[in-house]
C-alpha positions in Angstrom: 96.2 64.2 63.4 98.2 67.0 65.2 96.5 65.8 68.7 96.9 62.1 67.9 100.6 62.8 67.0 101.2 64.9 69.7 100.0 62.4 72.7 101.8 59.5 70.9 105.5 61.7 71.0 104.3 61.7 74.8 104.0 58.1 75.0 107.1 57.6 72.6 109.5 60.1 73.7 112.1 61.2 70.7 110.7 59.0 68.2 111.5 60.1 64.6 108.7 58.7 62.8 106.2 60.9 65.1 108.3 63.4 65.2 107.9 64.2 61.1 104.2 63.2 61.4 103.5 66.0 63.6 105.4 68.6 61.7 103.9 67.4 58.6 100.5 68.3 60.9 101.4 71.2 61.6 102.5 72.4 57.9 99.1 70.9 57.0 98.1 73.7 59.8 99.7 76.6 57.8 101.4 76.8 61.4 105.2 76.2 59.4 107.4 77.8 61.8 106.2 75.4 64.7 106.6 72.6 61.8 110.3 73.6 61.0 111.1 73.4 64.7 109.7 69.3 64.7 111.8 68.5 61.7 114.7 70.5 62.8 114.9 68.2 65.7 114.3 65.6 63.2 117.4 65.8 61.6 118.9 66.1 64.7 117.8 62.9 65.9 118.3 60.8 62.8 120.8 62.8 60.5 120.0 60.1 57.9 116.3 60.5 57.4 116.0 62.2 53.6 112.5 63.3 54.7 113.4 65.3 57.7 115.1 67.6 55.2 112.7 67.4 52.2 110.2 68.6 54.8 112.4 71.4 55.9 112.5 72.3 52.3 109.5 72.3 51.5 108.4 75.0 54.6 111.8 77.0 53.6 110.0 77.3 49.8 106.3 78.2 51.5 108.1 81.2 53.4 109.7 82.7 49.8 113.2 81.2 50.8 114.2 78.8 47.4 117.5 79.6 47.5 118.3 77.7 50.9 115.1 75.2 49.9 116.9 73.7 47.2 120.1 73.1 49.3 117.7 71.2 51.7 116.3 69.3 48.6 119.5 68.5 47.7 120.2 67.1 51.0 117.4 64.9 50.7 118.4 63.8 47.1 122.1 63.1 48.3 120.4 60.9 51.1 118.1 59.0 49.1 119.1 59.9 45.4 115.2 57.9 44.8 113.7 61.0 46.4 110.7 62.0 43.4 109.3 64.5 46.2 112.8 66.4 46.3 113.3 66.1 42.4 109.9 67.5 42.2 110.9 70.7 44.6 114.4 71.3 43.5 112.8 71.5 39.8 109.7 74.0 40.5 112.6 76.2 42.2 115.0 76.0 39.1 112.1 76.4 36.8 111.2 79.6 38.7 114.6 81.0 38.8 114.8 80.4 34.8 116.8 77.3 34.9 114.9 75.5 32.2 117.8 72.8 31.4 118.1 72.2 35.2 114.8 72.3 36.0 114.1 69.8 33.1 117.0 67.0 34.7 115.2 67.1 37.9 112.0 66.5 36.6 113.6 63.3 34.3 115.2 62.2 37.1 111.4 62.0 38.7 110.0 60.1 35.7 113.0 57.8 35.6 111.4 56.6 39.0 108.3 57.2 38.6 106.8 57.4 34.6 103.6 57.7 35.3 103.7 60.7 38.3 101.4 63.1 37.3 102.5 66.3 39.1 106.2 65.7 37.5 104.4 65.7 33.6 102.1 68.7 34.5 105.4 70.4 35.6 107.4 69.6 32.5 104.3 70.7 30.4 104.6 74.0 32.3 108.7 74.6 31.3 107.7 73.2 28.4 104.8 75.7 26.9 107.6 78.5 28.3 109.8 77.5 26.1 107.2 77.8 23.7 107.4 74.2 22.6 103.5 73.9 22.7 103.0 70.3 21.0 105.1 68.4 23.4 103.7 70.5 27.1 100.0 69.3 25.0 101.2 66.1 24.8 102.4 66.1 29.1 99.1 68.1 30.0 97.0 65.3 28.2 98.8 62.7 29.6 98.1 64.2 33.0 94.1 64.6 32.2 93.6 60.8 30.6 94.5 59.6 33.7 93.2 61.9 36.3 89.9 63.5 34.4 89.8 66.4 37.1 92.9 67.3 37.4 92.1 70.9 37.5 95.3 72.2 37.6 96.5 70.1 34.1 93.0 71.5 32.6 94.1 75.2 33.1 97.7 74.5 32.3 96.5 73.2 29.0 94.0 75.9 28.5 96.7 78.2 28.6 99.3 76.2 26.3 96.0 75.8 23.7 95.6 79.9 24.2 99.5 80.8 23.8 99.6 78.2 20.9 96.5 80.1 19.0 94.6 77.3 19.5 91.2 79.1 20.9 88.1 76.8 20.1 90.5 74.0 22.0 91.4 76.3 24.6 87.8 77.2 25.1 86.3 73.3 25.3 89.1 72.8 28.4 87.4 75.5 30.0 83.6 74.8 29.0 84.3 71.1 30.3 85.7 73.0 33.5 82.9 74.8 34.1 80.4 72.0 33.6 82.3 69.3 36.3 82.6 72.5 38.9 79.5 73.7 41.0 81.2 76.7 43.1 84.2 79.3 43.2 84.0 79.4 39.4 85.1 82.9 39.0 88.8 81.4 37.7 86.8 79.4 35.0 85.1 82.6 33.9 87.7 84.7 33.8 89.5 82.0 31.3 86.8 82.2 29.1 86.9 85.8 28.9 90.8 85.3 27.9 89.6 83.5 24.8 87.1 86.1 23.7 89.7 88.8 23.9 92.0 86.7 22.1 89.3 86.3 19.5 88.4 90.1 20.1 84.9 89.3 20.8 84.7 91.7 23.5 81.3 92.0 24.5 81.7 88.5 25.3 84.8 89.1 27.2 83.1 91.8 29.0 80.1 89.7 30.3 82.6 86.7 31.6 84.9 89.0 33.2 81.6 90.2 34.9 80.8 86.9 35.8 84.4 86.3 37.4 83.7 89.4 39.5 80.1 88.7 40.9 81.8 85.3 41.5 84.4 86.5 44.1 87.4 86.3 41.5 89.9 89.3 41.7 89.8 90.5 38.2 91.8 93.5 38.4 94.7 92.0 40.4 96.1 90.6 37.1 94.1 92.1 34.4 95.9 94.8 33.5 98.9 93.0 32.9 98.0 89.5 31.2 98.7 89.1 28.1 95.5 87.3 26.8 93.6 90.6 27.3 96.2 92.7 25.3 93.1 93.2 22.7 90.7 93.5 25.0 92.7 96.6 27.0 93.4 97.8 23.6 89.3 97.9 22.2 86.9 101.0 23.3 84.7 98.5 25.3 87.7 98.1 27.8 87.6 102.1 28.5 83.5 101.3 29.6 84.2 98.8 31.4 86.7 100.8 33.6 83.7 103.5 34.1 81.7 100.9 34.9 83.4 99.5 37.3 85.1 102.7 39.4 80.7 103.6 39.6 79.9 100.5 41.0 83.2 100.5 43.3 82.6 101.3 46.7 86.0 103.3 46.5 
């Protein structure tokens, strides 16, 4: 795409249309300054395009910067006030700067255009299970999975909502059906399961998964210490062996 676009704004010249298909290449690329540059000149070119800024946006929120993100959504919004995409941007951003009521117009303003758009119901199951209103984020999550079966993300969000809820055996067939549809990288899946079994304080069981998220590749003491669901688990005498364990295996 980047090579195609890039002879064709030869050919073109200052065309607008190539010119945010090749900075949406180049964010594809991970390369988002050179992408920022394309839809800076963008907006230049054609003030009125809401996706020149969305875009913009969307590279300011990879780089850590939400605060001047959301002003960009906004521009997009104000533009084209159908914009789903910038609803969907400016409401992760509010949801992560604790803004539940915003965040929660934004993403009803996406679903009032589209009902059925799956990423804005996974993300009002996700303000909605931290508000700890588990029944309705179920009822979002679900609605996400009946319609998109692998939906990966959905499956772990609901996981998780079925975990805070208390609601372990469910938790635990989201992440048994996870583990049967996926054939690599499944150290995530494994470390889930051992979430349950500390939550049930069968740690032996928690121990052996957390193993298996280890051999796997998954970095199991980056959030251990400090998640919640293992609160039992830190708190039970096999956690204390399974810190020896590890620091004699560790290469450090």
């Amino acid at each position: 795409s980047f090579s195609l676009f890039t002879r064709t704004l030869e050919v073109a010249g200052e065309n607008s249309l190539v010119i945010n298909n090749l900075g949406s290449a180049l964010a594809s690329l991970g390369r988002t300054d050179e992408a920022m540059i394309y839809f800076a000149k963008g907006m230049r070119i054609n003030p009125t395009k809401p996706d020149f800024y969305y875009n913009y946006g969307i590279c300011l929120k990879d780089k850590g910067d939400n605060r001047n993100a959301a002003l960009y959504f906004k521009k997009a919004i104000a533009l084209n006030p159908k914009h789903l995409k910038a609803y969907l941007g400016l409401g992760t951003i509010q949801s992560l700067a604790g803004n539940s009521d915003e965040a929660i117009k934004c993403i009803k303003n996406a679903l009032s255009i589209d009902q059925n758009n799956l990423d804005a119901h996974n993300n009002y199951g996700i303000i909605l299970a931290k508000q700890g209103k588990y029944e309705a984020a179920i009822t979002h999550f679900s609605f996400v999975i009946k319609r998109d079966p692998g939906n990966i993300r959905a499956m772990l969000n609901l996981s998780k909502t079925y975990q805070d809820a208390g609601l372990y055996n469910e938790a635990m067939i989201q992440y048994e059906t996870l583990n049967k549809m996926t054939t690599k990288n499944k150290g995530y899946i494994y470390y889930g399961i051992a979430s349950v079994y500390s939550q049930q304080k069968k740690f032996k069981e928690c121990e052996n998964y957390l193993e298996a998220a280890q051999k796997d590749g998954f970095n199991v003491w980056e959030i251990l210490k400090s998640d919640i669901r293992f609160k039992n688990f830190r708190e039970s005498l096999v956690y204390e062996t399974f810190l020896q364990n590890h620091k004699k295996k560790s290469p450090h």
